[in-house]
C-alpha positions in Angstrom: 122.2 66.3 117.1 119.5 66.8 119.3 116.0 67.2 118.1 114.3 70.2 118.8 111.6 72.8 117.2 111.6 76.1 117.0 110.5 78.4 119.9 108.5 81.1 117.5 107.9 80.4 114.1 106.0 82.0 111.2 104.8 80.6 108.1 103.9 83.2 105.5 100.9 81.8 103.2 98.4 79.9 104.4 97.0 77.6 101.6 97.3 73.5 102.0 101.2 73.3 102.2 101.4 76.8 104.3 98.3 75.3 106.7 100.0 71.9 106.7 103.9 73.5 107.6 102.0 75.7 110.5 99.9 72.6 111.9 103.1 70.4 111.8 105.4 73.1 113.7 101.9 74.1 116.2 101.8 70.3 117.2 105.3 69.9 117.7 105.1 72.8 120.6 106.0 75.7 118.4 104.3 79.5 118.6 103.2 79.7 115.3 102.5 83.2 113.7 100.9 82.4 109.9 100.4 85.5 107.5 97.4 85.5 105.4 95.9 88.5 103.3 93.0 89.2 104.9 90.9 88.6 107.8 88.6 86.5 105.7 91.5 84.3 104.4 92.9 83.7 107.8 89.3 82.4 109.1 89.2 80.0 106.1 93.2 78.7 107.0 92.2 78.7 110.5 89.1 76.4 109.9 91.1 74.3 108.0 93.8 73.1 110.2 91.1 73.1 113.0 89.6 70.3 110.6 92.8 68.8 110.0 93.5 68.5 113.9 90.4 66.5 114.8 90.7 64.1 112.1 94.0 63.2 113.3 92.9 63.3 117.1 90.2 61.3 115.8 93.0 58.9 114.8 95.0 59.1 118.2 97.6 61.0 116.4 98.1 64.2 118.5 100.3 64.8 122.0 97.7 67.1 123.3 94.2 68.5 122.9 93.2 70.1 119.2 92.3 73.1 121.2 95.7 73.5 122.7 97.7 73.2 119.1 95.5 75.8 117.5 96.0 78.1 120.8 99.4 78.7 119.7 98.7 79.6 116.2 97.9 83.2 115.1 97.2 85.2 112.3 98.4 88.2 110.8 97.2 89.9 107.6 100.9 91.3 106.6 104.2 90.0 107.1 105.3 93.2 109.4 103.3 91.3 111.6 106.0 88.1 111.9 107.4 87.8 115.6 111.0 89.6 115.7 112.4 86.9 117.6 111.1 84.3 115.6 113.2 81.3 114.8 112.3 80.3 111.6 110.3 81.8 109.3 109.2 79.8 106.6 107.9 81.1 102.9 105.1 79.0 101.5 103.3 81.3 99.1 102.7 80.0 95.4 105.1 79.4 92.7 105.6 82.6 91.8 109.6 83.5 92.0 109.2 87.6 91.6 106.4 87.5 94.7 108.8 84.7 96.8 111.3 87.4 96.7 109.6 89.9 97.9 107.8 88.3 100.9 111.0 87.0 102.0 112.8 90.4 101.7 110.2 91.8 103.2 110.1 89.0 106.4 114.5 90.0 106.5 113.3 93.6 107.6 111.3 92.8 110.3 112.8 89.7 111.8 116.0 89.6 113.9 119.6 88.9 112.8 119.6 85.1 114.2 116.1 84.1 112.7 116.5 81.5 110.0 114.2 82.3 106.6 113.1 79.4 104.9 111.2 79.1 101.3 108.9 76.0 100.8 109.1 76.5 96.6 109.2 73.0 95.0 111.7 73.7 92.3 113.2 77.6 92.0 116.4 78.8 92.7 117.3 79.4 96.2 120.3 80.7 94.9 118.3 83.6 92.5 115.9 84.1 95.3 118.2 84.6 98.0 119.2 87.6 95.8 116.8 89.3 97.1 118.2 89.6 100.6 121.0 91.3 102.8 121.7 88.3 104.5 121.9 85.1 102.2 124.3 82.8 104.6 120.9 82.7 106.5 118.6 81.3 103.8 117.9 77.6 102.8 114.7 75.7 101.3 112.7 73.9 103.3 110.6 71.8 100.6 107.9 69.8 102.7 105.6 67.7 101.1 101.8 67.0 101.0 99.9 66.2 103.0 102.5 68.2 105.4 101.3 67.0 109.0 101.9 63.0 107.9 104.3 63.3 105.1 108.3 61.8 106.3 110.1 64.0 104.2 111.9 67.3 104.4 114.3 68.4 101.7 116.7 70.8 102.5 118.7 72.9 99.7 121.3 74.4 100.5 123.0 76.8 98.1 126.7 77.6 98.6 126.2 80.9 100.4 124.1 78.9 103.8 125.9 78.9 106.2 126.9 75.9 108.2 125.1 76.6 111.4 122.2 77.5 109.8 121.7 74.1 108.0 122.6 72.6 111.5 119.6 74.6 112.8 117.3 73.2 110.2 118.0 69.5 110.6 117.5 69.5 114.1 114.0 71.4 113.8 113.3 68.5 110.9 114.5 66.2 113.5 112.0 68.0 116.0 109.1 67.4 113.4 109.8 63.6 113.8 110.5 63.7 109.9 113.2 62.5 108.0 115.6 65.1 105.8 116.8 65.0 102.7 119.8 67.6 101.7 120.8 68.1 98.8 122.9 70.6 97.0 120.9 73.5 95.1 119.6 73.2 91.3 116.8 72.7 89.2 114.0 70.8 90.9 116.6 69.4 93.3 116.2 65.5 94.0 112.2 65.4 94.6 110.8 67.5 92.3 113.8 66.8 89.4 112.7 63.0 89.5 108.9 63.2 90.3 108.1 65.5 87.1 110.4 63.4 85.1 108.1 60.0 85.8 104.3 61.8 86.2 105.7 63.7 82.4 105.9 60.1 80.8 102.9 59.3 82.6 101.2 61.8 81.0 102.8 61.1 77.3 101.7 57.2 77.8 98.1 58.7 78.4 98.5 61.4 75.4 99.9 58.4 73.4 97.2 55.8 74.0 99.7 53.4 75.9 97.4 52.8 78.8 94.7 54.5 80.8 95.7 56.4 83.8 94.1 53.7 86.6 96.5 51.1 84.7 99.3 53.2 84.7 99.2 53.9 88.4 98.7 50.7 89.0 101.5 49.5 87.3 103.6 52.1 89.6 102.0 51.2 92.5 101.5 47.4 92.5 104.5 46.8 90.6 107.2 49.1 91.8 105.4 49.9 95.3 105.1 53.2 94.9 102.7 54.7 97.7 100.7 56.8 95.0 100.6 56.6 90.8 102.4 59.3 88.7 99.0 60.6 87.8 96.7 60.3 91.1 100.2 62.2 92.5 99.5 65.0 89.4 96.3 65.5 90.5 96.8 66.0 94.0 99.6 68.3 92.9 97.6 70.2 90.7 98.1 70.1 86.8 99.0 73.9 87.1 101.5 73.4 89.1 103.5 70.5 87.5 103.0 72.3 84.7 104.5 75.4 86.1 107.3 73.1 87.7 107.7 71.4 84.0 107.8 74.5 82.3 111.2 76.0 84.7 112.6 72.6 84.6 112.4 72.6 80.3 114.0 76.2 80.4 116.5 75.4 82.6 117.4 71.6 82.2 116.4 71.2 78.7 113.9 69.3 76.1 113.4 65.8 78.6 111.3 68.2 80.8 109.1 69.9 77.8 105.1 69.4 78.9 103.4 67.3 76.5 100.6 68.6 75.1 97.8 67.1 77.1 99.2 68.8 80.1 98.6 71.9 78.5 95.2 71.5 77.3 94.0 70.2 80.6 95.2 73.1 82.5 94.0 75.5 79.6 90.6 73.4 80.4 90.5 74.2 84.4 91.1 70.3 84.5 93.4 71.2 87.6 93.1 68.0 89.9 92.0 67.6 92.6 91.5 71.3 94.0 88.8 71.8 90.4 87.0 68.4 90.6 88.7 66.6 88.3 92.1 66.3 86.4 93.1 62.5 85.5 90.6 61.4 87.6 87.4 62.8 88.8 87.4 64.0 92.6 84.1 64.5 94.6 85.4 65.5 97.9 
């Protein structure tokens, strides 16, 4: 299969993994239409891929000028104004399955009947939220991870009603990225997500529990098992609000191993968020 990336795309949501998903496709030679609420919002998403892009020319990483990658991204303030003969359209707003659906619904209306539409979530259904649409054979989750524009990985889930062609569609444009894919079938917190939560939720119980603190514990990931990040730094980078949102689905649906321990809870309950609120496991100053 050749690699390739999509002609017109749109990414609806602009926060770090909808900025990250529009920078990656921009670079790649992609039109890239990114839907944001507001005028104000779209200057701050705008700013920060501009940001993004001269740090990484800064580190030779680009094919072509920052100025020409963020010429062929623009911003709308509703999803009516997606490209009709966009590609791909890709859903990246929070995890929030009732306001997934009806972006994405929304997006079926005004895009044409080959465009592929995509949803970023981390762990719901793409099953319950293709539900939502008239055209279901055309849907599939396209989970990237962050930092988007230098993470490897794509996972695609694909629920039963996908159709072939489409997946076809997506692997190439994954190809295109210059990032390897994953596939895997759909259910709770697929591969990523399903096996991720599981180790940063002990993580967190060893800390509740007094086993070790969380420097020691991410070392011992890190140093011993060569994992690229600790359980923990990963946590706060994620944001404690959202594993624990991620936790909370994967306890309903998958049962008791996945309940959120108590610290978890009290963190979040704190504002102790990670990363994006200063500090979580650790303290952040950037």
């Amino acid at each position: 299969m050749s690699a390739a990336v999509p002609r017109r795309a749109g990414v609806i949501g602009g926060g770090r993994m909808g900025a990250g998903i529009a920078q990656s496709f921009a670079t790649a030679g992609a039109a890239v239409t990114v839907v944001e609420q507001d005028e104000a919002a779209a200057a701050k998403v705008r700013e920060r891929i501009a940001g993004s892009l001269e740090r990484a020319a800064g580190r030779g990483l680009l094919p072509a000028a920052p100025e020409e990658i963020l010429g062929r991204l623009a911003f709308v303030g509703d999803v009516a104004g997606l490209p009709a003969d966009a590609d791909l359209v890709v859903e990246a707003v929070p995890e929030n399955a009732g306001l997934k659906a009806k972006l994405l619904a929304a997006a079926e209306r005004v895009v044409g009947a080959d465009t592929v539409l995509a949803t970023n979530t981390s762990s719901l259904s793409i099953t319950e939220l293709s539900a939502s649409l008239a055209r279901p054979d055309r849907f599939l989750g396209m989970h990237f991870f962050n930092p988007v524009p230098a993470s490897a990985l794509v996972e695609l889930v694909v629920p039963e009603a996908t159709g072939r062609a489409v997946v076809d569609r997506a692997l190439a444009w994954t190809a295109g990225l210059g990032k390897k894919d994953v596939v895997v079938k759909d259910s709770p917190g697929f591969a990523s997500s399903r096996l991720g939560v599981a180790l940063g939720l002990e993580a967190i119980r060893m800390v509740e529990e007094g086993v070790a603190a969380p420097e020691a514990i991410d070392d011992a990931m890190t140093l011993g098992y060569k994992h690229p990040m600790g359980p923990l730094r990963l946590t706060d980078l994620v944001g404690l609000d959202v594993r624990l949102a991620i936790a909370e689905y994967l306890h309903r649906t998958l049962g008791e191993r996945f309940a959120p321990p108590a610290l978890l809870r009290e963190k979040v309950a704190r504002g102790e968020l990670g990363r994006s609120s200063g500090r979580g496991f650790y303290t952040w100053d950037d």
